[in-house]
C-alpha positions as CSV (number, residue, x, y, z in Angstrom):
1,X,-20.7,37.6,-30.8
2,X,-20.1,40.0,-27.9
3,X,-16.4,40.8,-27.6
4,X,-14.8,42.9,-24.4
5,X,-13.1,46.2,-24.8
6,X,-10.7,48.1,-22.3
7,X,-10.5,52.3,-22.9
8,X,-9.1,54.2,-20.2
9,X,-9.5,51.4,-17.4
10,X,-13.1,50.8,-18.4
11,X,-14.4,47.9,-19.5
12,X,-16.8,48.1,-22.6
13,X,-19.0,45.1,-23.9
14,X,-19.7,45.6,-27.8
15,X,-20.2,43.5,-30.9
16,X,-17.5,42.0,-32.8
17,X,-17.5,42.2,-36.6
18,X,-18.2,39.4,-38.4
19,X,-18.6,38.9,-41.9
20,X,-21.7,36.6,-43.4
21,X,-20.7,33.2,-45.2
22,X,-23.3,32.5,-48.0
23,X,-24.9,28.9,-47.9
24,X,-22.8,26.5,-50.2
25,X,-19.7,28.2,-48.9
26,X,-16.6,26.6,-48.1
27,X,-17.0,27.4,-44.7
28,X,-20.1,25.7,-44.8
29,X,-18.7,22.6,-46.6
30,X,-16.1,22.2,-43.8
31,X,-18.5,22.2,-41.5
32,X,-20.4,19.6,-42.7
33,X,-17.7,17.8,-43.5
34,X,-16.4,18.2,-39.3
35,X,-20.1,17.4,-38.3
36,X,-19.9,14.0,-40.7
37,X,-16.7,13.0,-39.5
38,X,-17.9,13.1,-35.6
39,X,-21.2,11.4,-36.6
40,X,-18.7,9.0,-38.2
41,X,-15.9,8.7,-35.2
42,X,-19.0,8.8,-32.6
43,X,-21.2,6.3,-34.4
44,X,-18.3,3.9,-35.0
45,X,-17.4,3.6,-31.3
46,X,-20.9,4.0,-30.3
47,X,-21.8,1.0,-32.1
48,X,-19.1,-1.4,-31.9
49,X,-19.7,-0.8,-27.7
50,X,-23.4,-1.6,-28.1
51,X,-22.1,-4.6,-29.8
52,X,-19.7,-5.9,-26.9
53,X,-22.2,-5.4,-24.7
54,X,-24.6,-7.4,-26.5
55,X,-22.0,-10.5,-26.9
56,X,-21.0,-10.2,-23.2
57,X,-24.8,-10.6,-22.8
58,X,-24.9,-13.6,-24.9
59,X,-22.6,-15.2,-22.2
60,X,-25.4,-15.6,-20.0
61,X,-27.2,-18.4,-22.4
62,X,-24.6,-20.8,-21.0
63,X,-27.5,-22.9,-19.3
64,X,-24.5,-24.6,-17.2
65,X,-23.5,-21.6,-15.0
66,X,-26.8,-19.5,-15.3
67,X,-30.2,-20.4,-14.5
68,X,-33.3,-18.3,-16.4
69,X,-36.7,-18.6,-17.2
70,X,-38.1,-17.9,-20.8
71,X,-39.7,-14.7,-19.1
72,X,-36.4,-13.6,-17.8
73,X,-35.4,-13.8,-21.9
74,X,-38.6,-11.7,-23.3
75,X,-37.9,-8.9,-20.5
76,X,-34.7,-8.1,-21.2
77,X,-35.0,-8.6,-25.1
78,X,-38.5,-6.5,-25.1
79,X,-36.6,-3.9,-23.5
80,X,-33.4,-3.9,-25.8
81,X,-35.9,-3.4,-28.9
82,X,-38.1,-0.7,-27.0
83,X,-34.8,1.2,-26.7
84,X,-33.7,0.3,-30.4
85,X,-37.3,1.4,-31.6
86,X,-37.2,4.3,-29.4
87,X,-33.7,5.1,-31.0
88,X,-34.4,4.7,-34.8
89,X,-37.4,6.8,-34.5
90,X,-35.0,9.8,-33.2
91,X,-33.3,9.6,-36.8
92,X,-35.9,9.5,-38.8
93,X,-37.8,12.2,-36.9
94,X,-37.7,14.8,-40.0
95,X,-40.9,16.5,-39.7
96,X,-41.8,18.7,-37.4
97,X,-45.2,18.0,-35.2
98,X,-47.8,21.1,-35.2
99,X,-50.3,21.4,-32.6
100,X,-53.6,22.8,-33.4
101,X,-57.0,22.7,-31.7
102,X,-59.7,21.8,-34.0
């Protein structure tokens, strides 16, 4: 990391020391253990807002103050799984793609 140094008046832009943590480390630990618990804060309010949204959704099947057409339905629920496919495939994306001309 650069750091900022005064000498004189000047200004002087230089390296700061840092010492080198090796992997397995507690530093390490503690970082996955900060990175899990903001997945975990994150995902939980995420989630339980996709899931209000979903039940104020459901509100429209009342057929006696909305009108709809089974087409209306298989629009918006194709496009609610496109997203939810679209989604799961980001977590599971573990391998990297190589291109290569053949």
């Amino acid at each position: 990391m650069s750091a900022l140094f005064t000498n004189g008046g000047g200004i002087y832009k230089g390296m700061r020391a840092t010492t080198q943590q090796a992997p397995g480390s507690a530093d390490t630990h503690e970082k996955l253990q900060r990175k899990r618990l903001a997945f975990k804060k994150l995902g939980e309010r995420r989630t339980n807002a996709i899931l209000e949204r979903i039940r104020i959704l459901g509100n429209l099947a009342n057929r006696s103050a909305y009108e709809y057409s089974d087409d209306d339905l298989k629009k918006i629920f194709s496009i609610i799984e496109q997203e939810l496919r679209i989604t799961r495939a980001k977590f599971q994306a573990t391998e990297k793609r190589e291109f290569r001309l053949d």
